[in-house]
C-alpha positions as CSV (number, residue, x, y, z in Angstrom):
1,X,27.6,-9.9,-11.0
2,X,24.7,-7.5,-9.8
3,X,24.9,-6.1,-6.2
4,X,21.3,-5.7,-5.5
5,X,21.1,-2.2,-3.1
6,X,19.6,-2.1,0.3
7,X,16.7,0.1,2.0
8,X,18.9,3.3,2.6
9,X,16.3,5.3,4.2
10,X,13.6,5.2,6.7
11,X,11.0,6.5,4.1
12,X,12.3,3.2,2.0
13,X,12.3,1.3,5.0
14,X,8.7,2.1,5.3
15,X,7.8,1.4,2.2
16,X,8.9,-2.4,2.5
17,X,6.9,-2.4,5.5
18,X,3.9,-1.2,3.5
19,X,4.5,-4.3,0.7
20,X,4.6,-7.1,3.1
21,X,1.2,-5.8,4.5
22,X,0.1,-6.5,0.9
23,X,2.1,-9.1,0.3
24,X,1.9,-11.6,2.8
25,X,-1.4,-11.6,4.3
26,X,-2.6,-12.4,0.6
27,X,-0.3,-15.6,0.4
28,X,-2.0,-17.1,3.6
29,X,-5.2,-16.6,1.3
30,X,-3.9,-18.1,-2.1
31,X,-6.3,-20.4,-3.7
32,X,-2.7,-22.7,-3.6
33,X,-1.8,-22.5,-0.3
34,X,-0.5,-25.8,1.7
35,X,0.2,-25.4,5.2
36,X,3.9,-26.9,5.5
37,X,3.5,-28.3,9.0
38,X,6.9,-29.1,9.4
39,X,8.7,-26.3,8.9
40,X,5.7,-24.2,10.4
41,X,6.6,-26.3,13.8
42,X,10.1,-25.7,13.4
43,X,9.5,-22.4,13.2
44,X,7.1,-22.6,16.6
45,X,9.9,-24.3,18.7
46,X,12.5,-21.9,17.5
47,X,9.7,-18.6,18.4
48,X,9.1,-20.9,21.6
49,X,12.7,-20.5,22.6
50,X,12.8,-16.9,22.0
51,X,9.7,-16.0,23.9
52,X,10.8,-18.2,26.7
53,X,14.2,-15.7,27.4
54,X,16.5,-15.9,23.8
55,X,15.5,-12.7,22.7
56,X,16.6,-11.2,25.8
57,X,20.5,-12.3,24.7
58,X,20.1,-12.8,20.9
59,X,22.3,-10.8,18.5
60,X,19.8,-8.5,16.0
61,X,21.2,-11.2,13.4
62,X,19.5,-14.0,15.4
63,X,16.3,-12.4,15.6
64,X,16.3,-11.3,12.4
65,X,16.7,-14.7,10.7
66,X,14.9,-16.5,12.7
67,X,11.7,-14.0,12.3
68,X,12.6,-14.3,8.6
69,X,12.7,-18.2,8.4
70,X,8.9,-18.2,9.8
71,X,7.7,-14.8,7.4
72,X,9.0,-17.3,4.4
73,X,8.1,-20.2,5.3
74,X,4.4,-19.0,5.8
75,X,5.0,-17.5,1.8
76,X,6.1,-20.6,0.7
77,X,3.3,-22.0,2.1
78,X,1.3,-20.1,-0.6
79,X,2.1,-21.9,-3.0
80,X,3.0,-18.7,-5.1
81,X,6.6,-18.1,-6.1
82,X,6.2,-15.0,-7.1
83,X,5.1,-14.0,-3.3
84,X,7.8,-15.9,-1.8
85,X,10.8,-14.4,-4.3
86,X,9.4,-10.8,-3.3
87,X,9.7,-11.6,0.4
88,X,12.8,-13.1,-0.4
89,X,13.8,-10.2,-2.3
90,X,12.3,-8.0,-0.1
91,X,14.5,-9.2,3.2
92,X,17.6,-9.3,1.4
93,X,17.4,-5.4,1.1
94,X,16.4,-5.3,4.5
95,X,18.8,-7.3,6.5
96,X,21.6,-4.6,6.9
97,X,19.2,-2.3,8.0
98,X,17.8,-4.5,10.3
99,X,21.3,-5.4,11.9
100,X,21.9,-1.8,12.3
101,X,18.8,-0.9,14.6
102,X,18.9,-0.9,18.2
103,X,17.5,-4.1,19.3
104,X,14.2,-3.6,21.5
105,X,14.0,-6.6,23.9
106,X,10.6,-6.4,25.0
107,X,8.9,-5.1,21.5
108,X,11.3,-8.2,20.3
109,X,10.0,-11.0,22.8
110,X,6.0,-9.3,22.0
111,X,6.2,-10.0,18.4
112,X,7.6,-13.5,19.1
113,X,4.7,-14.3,21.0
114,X,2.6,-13.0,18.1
115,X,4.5,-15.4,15.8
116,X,3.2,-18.2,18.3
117,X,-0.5,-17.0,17.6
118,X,-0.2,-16.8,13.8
119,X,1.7,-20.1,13.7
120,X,-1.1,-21.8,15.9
121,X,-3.7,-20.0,13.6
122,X,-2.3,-21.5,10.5
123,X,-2.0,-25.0,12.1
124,X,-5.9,-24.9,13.1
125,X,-6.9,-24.0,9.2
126,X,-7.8,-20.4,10.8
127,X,-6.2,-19.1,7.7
128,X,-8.9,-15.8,7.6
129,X,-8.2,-15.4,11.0
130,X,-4.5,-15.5,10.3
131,X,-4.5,-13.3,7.3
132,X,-5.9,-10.8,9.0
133,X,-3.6,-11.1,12.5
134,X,-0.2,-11.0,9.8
135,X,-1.3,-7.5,8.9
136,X,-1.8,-6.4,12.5
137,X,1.3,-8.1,12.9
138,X,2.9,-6.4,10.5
139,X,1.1,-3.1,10.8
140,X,2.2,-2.8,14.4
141,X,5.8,-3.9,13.9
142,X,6.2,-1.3,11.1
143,X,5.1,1.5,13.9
144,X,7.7,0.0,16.4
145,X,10.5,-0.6,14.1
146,X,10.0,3.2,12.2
147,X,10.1,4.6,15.9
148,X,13.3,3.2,16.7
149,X,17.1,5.3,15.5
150,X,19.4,3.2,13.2
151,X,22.7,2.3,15.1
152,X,24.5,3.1,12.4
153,X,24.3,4.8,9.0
154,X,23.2,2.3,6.1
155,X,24.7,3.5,2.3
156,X,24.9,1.7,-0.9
157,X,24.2,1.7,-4.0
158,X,23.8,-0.7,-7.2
159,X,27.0,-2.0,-8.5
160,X,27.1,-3.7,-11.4
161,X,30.1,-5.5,-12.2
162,X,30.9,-7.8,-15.8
């Protein structure tokens, strides 16, 4: 068994930030990229919800996963595995951080309603357009999210057990 660590600082933090603003924005643009409409309309109606009052009472684990489920199912939509295991990946390390910060309501319910835009983007073939609104996206949620104090303190390390 590996326990894979998690972002333990905000410098780290930032710096998973700075790969999915490499990262995803390229999937959208894959040579192999095949919108998956269904799960890209799940993902809408759950955002919908959110946008329309949930992420006023939604636990940071809510928001997170459900923000997650749409992020990776736009990578999987790239048709690249290697893109969609470094989100993956990528997430993983940053869920407990995530969990820990105090929840902003309003910057949380705003970047729902940019979900709604990318999502419609992507389902109009828009995908330059969309490319280029994910790193926005994700430039401006880095800002927000690197402005904001942990709730708690975050520590681990990599355990490797045989």
């Amino acid at each position: 068994w590996q326990f894979l660590p998690v972002l333990t600082s905000g410098a780290a933090y930032d710096q998973g930030y700075r790969m999915r603003i490499l990262l995803e924005p390229a999937g959208i643009l894959e040579p192999t990229y095949k919108l998956d409409r269904e799960g890209l309309l799940k993902c809408r109606a759950e955002q919908q919800t959110l946008v329309e009052g949930a992420a006023e009472w939604a636990s940071p684990a809510q928001l997170f996963e459900a923000n997650t489920r749409l992020h990776e199912c736009i990578a999987a939509s790239s048709g690249n595995i290697f893109i969609l295991e470094a989100l993956k990946r990528l997430n993983r390390l940053r869920r407990l951080m995530e969990y820990g910060k105090a929840v902003n309501r309003g910057a949380a319910a705003s970047r729902c309603k940019e979900h709604l835009t990318l999502i419609d983007l992507l389902l109009t073939d828009q995908r330059d357009a969309a490319a280029d609104f994910m790193r926005l996206h994700l430039r401006d949620a880095a800002r927000e999210k690197s402005a904001q104090p942990f709730a708690r303190a975050v520590r681990a390390e990599t355990v490797t057990l045989d």
